[in-house]
C-alpha positions in Angstrom: 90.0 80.2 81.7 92.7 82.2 83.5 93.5 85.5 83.9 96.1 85.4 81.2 93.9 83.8 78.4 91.3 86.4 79.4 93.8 89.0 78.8 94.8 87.0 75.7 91.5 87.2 74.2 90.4 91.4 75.0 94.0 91.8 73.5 93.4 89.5 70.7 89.8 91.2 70.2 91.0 94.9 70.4 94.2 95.2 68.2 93.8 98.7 68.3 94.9 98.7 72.2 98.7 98.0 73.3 98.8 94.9 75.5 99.5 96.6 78.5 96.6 98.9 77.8 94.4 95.6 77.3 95.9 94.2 80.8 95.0 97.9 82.7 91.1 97.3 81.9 91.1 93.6 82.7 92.7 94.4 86.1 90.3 97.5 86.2 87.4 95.4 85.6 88.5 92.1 88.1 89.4 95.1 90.9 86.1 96.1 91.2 84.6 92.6 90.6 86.3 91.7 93.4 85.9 95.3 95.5 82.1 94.4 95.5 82.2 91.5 96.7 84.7 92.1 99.3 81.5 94.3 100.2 79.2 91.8 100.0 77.4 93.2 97.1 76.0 90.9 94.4 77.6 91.3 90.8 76.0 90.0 88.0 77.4 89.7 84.3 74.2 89.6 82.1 74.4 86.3 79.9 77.4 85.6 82.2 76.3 84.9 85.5 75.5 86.2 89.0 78.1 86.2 91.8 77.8 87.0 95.5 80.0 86.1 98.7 79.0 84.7 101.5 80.9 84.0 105.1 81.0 80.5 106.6 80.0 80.5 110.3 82.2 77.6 112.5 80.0 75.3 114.3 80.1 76.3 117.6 82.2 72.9 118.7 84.7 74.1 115.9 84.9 77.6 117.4 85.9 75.9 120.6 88.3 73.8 119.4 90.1 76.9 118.0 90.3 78.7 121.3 
């Protein structure tokens, strides 16, 4: 699923909300999805799934080969 079925479905779901309404709290909610992870915090959607970042470290001969 993309970001514009997701949006498809909340709208779809809430009939009540204008689409652009609908779009403001999926952006809401993937902005701070992604804020706290950008933080390194874990996120975890219950019955979803659990989501955390994590930074790769170069092997030190990769590193080099950058200089």
């Amino acid at each position: 699923m993309i970001k514009s079925e997701l949006l498809q479905r909340v709208a779809e779901q809430n009939r009540h909300l204008y689409h652009l309404d609908a779009e403001k709290i999926v952006d809401a909610i993937l902005g701070e999805i992604i804020a706290a992870l950008t933080r390194g915090d874990r996120v975890e959607l219950r019955g979803f799934g659990t989501f955390r970042s994590s930074v790769v470290q170069l092997a030190s001969a990769a590193t080099r080969a950058l200089e």
